[in-house]
N, C-alpha and C positions, 0 to 999 in steps of 0.2 A: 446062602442063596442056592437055591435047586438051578441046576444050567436047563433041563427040561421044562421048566415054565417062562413062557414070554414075560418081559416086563410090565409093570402096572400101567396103565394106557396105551398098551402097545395092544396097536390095529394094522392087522394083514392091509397090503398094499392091495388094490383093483387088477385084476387081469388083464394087462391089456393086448397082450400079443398071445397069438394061437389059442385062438377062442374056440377051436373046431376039433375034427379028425385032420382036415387040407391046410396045412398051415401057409401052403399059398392064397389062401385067400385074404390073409388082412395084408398081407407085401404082394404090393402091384407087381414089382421090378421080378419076382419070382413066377409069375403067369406062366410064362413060358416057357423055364427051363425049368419048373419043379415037378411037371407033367410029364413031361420026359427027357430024363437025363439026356440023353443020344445026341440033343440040340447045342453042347458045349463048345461043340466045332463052330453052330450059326454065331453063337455070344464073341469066340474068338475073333471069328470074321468083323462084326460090326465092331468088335474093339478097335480092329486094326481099321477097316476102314474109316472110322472115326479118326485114328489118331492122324491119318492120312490128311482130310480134310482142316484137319487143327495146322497142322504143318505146312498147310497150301496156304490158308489165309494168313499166317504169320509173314510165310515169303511175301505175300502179294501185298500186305502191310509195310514190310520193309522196303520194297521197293518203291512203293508209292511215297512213302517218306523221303527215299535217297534223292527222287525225281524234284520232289519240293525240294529237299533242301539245293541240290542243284540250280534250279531256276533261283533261289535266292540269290546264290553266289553271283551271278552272271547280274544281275540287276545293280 
C-alpha cells in the first residue's frame, strides 16, 4: 500500500471552520477580542465579574434555603 494515496472511498471532510482571511468571523465569542488583542484585560474583567455574580446568587440561594428550613423547624 502506497501511505501517499487516500483509501478507496475516502472523501475529504467539508470546511467548516475559517472559511475566510478573519477567522473571527464564523466564532461569535471571538468578535471582540480577535480584533484587537489589547481587550484581554476587558475578557479578564467580565470573567471575574461574572464569577462574582455566580457566587452572589449561590449565597443568596443558601440563605433563602437556611431561612426555609428554619421556619420549618419552628412549626
Amino acid at each position: 500500500m502506497n501511505p501517499n494515496v487516500p483509501p478507496q472511498g475516502y472523501q475529504q471532510a467539508p470546511q467548516q471552520f475559517y472559511q475566510g482571511a478573519n477567522p473571527a468571523g464564523s466564532q461569535p465569542m471571538m468578535w471582540l477580542s480577535a480584533s484587537n488583542p489589547n481587550t484581554a484585560w476587558l475578557m479578564g474583567i467580565l470573567w471575574f465579574v461574572t464569577w462574582i455574580l455566580i457566587i452572589a446568587v449561590l449565597v443568596a440561594l443558601f440563605r433563602l434555603l437556611w431561612r426555609k428550613g428554619e421556619e420549618a423547624k419552628k412549626r
